[in-house]
KOLMARFI-595604 format. One record per residue: residue in one letter; x, y, z of N, C-alpha, C in turn; residue number from 0. Coordinates in steps of 0.001 Angstrom, whole numbers, padded with zeros to 6 digits. Layout:
N
SITE  r       nu       nv       nw      cau      cav      caw       cu       cv       cw    k
SITE  a        X        Y        Z        X        Y        Z        X        Y        Z  NUM
...
end
This chain:
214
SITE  r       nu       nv       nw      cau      cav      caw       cu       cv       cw    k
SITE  x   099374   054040  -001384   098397   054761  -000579   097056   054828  -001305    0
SITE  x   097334   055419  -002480   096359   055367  -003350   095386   053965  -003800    1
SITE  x   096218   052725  -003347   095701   051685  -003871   095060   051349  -002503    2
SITE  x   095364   051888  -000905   094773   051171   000338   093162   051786   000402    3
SITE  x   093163   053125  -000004   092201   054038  -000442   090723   053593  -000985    4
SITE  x   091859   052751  -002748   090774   051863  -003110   090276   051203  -002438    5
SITE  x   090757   050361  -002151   090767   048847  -001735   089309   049420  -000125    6
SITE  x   089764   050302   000349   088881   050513   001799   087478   051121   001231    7
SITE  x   088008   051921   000065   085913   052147  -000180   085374   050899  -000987    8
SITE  x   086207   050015  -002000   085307   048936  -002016   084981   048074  -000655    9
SITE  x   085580   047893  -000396   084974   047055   001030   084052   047856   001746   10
SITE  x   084100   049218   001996   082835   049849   002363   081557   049979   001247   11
SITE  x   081769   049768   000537   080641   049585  -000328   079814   048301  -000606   12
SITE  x   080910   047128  -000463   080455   046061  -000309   079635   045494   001040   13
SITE  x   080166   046421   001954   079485   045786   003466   078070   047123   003011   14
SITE  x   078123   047878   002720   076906   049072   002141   075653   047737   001726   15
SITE  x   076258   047674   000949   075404   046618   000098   074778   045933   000813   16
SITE  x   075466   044605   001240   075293   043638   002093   073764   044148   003686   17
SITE  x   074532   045083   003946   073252   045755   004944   071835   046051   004282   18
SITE  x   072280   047170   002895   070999   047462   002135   070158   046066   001905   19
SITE  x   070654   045313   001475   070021   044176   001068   068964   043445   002302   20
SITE  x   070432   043274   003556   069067   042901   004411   067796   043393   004916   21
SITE  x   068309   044808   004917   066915   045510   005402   065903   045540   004177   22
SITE  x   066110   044997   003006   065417   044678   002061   064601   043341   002138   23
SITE  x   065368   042596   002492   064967   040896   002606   063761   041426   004075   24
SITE  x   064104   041934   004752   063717   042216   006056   062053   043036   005943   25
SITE  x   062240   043803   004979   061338   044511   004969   059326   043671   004542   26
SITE  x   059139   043531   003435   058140   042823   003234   057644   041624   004629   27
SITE  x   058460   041247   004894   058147   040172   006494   057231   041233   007083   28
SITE  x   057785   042791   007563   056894   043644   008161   056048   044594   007511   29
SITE  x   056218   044613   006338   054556   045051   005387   053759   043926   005428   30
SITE  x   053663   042496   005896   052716   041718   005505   051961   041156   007108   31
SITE  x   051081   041830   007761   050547   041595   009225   048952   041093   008856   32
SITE  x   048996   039890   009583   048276   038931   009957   046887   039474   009235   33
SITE  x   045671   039092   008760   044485   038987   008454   044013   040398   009061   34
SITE  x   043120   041145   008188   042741   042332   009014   041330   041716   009697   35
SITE  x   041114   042684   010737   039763   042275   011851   038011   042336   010623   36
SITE  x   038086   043054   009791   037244   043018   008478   037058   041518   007963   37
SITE  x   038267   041113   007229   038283   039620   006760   038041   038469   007640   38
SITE  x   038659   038415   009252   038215   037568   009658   036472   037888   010425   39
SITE  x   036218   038851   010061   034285   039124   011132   033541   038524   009155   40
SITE  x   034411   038816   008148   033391   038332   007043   033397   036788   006988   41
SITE  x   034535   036786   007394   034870   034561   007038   033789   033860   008381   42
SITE  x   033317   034798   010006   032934   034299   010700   031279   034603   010059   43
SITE  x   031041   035591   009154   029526   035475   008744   029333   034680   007888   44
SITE  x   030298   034015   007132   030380   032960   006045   029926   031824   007146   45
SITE  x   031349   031607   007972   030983   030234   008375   029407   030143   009105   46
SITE  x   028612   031401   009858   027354   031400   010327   026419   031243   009302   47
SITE  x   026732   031678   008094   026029   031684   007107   025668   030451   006500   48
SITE  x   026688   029184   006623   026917   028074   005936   026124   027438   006918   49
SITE  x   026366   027554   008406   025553   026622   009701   024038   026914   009590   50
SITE  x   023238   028085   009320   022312   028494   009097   021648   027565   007483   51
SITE  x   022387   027664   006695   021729   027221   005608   021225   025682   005598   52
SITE  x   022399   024936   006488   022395   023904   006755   021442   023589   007112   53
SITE  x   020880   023997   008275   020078   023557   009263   018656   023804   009137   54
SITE  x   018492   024887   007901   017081   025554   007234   017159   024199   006062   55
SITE  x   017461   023591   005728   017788   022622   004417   017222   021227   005393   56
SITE  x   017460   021066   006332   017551   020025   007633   015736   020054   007605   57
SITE  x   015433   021864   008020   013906   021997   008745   012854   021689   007291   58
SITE  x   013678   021893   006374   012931   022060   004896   012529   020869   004759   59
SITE  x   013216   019401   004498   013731   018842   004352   012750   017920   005165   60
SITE  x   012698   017979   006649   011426   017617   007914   010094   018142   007199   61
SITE  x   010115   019074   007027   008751   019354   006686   008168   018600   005649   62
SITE  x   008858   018346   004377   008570   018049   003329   008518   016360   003437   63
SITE  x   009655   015718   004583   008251   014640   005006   007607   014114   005467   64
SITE  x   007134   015721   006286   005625   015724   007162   004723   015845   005768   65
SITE  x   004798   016899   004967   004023   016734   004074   003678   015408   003363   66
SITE  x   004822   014376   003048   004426   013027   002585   003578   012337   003013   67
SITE  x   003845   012429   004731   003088   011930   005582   001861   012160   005614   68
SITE  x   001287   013579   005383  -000141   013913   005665  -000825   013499   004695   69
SITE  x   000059   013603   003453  -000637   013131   001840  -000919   011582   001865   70
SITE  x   000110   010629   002323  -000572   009403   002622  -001227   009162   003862   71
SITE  x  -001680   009684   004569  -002594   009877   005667  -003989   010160   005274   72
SITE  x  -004132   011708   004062  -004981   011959   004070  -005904   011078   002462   73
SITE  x  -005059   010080   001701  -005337   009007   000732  -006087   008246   001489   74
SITE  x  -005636   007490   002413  -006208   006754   003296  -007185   006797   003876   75
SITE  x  -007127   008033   005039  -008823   008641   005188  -009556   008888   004153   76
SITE  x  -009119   009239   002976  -010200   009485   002052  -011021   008088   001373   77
SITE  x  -009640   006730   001265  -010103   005925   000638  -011326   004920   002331   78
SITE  x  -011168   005493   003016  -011614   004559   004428  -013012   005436   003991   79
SITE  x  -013275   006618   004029  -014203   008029   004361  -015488   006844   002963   80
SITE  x  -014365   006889   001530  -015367   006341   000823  -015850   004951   000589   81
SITE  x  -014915   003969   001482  -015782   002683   001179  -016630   002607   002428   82
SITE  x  -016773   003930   003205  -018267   003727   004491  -019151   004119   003523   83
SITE  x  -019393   005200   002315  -019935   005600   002268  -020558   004830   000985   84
SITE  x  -019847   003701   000685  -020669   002719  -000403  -020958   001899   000597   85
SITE  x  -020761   001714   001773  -021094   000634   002711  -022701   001367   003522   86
SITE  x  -022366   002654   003386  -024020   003126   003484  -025213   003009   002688   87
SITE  x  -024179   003274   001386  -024879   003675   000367  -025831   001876   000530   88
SITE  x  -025110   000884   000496  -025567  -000394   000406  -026667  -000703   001807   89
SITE  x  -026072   000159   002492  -026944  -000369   003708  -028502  -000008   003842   90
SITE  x  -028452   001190   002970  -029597   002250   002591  -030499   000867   001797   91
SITE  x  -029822   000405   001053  -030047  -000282  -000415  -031222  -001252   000862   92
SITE  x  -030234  -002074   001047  -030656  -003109   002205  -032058  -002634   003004   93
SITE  x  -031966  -001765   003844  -033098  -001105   004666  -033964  -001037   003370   94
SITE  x  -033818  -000581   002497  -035574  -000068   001699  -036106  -001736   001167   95
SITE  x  -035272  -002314   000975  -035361  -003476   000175  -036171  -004635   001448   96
SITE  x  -035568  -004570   002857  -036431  -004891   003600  -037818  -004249   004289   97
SITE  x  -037892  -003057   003940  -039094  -002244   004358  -040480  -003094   003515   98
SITE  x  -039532  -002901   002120  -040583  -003479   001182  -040872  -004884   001648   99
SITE  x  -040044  -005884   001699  -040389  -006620   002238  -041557  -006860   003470  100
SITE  x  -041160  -006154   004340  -041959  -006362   005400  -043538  -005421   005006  101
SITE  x  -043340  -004206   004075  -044709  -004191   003901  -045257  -005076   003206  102
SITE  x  -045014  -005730   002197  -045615  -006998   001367  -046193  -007916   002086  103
SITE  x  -045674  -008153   003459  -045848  -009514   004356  -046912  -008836   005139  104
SITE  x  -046650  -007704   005671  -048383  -006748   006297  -048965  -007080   005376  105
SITE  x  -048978  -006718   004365  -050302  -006418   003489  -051112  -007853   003433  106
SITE  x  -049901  -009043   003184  -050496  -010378   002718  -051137  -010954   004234  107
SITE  x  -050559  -010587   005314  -051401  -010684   006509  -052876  -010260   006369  108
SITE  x  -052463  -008691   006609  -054047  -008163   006460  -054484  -009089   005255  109
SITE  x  -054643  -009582   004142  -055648  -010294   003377  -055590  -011341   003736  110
SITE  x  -054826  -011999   004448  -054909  -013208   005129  -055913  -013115   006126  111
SITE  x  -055741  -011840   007205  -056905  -011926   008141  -058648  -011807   007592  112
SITE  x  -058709  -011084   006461  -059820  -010595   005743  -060343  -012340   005121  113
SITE  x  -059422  -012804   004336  -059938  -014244   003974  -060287  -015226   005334  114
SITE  x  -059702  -014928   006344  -059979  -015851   007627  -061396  -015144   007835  115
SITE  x  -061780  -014345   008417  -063081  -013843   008664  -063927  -014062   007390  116
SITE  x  -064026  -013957   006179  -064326  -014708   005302  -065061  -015719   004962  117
SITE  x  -063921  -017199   005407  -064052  -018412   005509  -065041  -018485   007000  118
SITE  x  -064729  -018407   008038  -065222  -018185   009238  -066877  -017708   009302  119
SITE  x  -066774  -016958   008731  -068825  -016917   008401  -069187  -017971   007266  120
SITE  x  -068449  -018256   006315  -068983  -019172   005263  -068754  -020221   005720  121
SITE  x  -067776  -021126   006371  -067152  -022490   006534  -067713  -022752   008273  122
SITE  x  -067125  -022000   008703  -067515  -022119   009778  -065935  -022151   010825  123
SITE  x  -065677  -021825   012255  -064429  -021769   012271  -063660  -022759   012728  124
SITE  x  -064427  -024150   012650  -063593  -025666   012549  -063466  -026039   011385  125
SITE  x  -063734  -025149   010119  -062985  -025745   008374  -062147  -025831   008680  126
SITE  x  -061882  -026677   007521  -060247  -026745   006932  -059599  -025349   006175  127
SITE  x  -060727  -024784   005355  -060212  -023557   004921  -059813  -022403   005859  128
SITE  x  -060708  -022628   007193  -060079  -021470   008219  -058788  -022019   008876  129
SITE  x  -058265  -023191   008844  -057266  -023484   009695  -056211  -023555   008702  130
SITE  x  -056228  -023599   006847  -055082  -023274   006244  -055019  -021462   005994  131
SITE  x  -056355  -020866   006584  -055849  -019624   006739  -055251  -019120   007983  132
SITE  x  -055759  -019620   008549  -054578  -019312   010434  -052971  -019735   010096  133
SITE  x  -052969  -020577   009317  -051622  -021079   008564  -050913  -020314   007617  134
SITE  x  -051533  -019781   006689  -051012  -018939   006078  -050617  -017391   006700  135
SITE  x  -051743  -017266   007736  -051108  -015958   008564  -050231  -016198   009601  136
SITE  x  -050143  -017247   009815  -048778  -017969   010609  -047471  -017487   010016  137
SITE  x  -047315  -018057   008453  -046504  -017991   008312  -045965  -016146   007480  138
SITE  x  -046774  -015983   007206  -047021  -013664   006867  -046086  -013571   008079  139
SITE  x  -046864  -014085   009153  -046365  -013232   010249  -044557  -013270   010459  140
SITE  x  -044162  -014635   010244  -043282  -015119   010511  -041980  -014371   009654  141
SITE  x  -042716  -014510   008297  -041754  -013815   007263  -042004  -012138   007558  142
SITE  x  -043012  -011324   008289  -043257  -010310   008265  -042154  -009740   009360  143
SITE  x  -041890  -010890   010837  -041023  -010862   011826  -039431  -010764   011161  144
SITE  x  -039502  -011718   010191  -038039  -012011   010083  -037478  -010412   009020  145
SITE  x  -038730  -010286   008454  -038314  -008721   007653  -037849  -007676   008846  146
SITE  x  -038577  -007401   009707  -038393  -006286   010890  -037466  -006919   011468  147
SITE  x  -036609  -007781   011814  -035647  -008308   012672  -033776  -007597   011079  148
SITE  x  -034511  -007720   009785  -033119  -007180   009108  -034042  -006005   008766  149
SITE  x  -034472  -005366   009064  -034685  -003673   009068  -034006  -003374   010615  150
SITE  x  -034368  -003623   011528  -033260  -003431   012643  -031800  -003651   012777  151
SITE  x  -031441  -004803   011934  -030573  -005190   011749  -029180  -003919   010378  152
SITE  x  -030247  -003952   009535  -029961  -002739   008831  -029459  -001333   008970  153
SITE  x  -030523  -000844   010087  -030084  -000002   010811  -029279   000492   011302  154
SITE  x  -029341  -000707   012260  -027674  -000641   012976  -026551  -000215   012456  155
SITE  x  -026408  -001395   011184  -025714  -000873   009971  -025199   000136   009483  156
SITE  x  -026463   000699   009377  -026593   002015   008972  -025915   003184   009590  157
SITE  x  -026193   003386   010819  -025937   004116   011956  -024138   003756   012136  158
SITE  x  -023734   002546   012375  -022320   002143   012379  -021918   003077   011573  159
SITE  x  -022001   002694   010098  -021259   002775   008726  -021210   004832   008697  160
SITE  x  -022154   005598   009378  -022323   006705   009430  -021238   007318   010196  161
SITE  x  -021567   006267   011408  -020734   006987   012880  -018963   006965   012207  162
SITE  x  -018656   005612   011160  -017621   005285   010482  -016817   006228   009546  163
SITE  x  -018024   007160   008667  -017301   007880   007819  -017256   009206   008057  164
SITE  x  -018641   009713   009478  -018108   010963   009895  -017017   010970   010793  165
SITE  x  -016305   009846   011660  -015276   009610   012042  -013718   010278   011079  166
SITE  x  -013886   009458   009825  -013146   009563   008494  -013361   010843   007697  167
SITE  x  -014513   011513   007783  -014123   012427   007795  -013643   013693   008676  168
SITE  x  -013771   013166   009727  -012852   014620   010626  -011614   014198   010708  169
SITE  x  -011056   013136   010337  -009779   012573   009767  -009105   013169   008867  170
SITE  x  -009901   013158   007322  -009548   013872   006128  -009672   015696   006654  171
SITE  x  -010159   016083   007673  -010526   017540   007868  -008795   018238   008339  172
SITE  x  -008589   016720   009650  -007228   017378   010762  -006045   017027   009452  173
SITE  x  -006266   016246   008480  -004664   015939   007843  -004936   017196   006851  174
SITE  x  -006201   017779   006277  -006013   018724   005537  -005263   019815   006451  175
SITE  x  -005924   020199   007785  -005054   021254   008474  -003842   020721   008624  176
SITE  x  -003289   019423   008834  -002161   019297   009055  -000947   019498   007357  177
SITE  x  -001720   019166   006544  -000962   019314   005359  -000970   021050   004875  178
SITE  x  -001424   021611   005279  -001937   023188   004905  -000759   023461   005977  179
SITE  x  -000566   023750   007293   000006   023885   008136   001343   023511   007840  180
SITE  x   001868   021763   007336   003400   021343   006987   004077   022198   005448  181
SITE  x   002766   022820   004891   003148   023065   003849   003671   024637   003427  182
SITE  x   003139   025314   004252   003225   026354   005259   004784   026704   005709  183
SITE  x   004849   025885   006622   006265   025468   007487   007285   025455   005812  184
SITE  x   007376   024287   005095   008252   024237   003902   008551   024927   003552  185
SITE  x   006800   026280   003003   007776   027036   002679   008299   028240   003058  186
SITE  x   008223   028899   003805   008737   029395   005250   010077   029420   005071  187
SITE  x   010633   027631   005423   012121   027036   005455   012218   027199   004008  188
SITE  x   011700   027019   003024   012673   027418   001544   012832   028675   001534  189
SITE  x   012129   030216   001930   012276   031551   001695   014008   031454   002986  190
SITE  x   014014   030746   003440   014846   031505   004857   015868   030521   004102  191
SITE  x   015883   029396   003520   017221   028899   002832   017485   029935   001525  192
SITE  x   016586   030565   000656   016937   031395  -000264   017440   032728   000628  193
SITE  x   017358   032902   001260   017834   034483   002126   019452   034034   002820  194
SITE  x   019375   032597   003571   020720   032324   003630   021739   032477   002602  195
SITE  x   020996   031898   001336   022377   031518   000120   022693   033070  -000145  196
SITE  x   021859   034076  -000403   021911   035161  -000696   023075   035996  -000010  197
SITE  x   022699   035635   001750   023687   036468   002716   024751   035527   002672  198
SITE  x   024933   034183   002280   026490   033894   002134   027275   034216   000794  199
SITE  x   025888   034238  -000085   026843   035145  -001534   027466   036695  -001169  200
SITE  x   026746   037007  -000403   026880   038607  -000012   028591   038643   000973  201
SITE  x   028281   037558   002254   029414   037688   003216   030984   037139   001887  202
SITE  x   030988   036148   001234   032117   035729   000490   032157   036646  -000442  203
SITE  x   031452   037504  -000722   031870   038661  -001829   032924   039706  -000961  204
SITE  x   032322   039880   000563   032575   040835   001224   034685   040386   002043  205
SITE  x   034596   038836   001994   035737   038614   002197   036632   038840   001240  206
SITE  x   036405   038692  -000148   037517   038962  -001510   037663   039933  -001061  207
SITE  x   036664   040735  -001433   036659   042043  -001332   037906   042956  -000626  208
SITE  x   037624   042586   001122   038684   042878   001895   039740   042229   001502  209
SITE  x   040296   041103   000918   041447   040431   001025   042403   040699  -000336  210
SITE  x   041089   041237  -001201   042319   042370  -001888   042153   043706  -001955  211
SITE  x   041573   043999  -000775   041915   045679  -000536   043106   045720   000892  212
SITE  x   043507   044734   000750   044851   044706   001968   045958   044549   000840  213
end
């Protein structure tokens, strides 16, 4: 009797067991529930955080080469702006250099006409000396014409090569606003990529954070 006794509380102790245990195995399965609503709203400011940085890195990135662009834009106008303005500078050169000219050829006229009237009371005006002076003011005149034909010519020049580099320069004026303006923009997009990295250092601090306070 004494031995059925035994024999029935070990077996109740053993099936004891056997139960304790499962509701043991059992238990942790239901202490451990899914991600709290905290961790996943920080992992969704991470991932906004990461799309944002991206795309400020993208605009940064554009800008910087609009800026290339304006800088070799505005080389160019500058180097165009200054060979008008040695092309003036020369044209200037040109115009005075024919002025002189053509006054030299007046002047040698007028003493050409003064020696014709001259000869003309002394010779008489069927000499030979009055008809190599009608000749010589023939040709004053001719060289005096061809001076005023490159002083007009000069001009023109002149006026072109002007219309050319104030062109070039309202060129060099719009790429300066445009490079002031792209440069602007850059950095704009670098403050808003430094404020991203910041708020995704901030949101991934904020996910540890929660994921070991669960």
């Amino acid at each position: 009797m004494i031995h059925k006794i035994a024999k029935g509380s070990v077996l109740g102790l053993a099936l004891a067991g056997i139960v304790s245990v499962g509701g043991w195995a059992q238990t942790p399965s239901t202490q451990n529930p899914p991600q709290s609503s905290d961790v996943q709203n920080d992992q969704k400011d991470v991932n906004k955080d990461k799309q944002d940085l991206k795309k400020d890195r993208r605009d940064r990135n554009a800008d910087q080469r609009d800026i290339n662009h304006d800088r070799r834009d505005l080389n160019k106008d500058r180097a165009d702006r200054n060979k008008d303005q040695r092309d003036i500078n020369h044209d200037r050169r040109d115009l005075n250099k024919d002025r002189r000219d053509r006054n030299a050829d007046q002047r040698d006229i007028n003493k050409d006409n003064r020696q014709l009237a001259r000869d003309e009371r002394k010779y008489g005006a069927n000499s030979s000396q009055v008809a190599a002076d009608k000749k010589d003011i023939s040709a004053d005149r001719a060289d005096r014409n061809a001076d005023q034909r490159d002083i007009n010519h000069d001009r023109r020049d002149l006026n072109k090569d002007r219309v050319d580099r104030n062109h070039d320069q309202r060129d060099i004026n719009h790429d300066r606003r445009d490079l002031v303006k792209d440069r602007a923009d850059r950095n704009h997009d670098q403050r808003d990529i430094n404020r991203d990295r910041r708020d995704l250092h901030k949101d991934r601090k904020d996910v540890r954070h929660d994921r070991k306070g669960k």
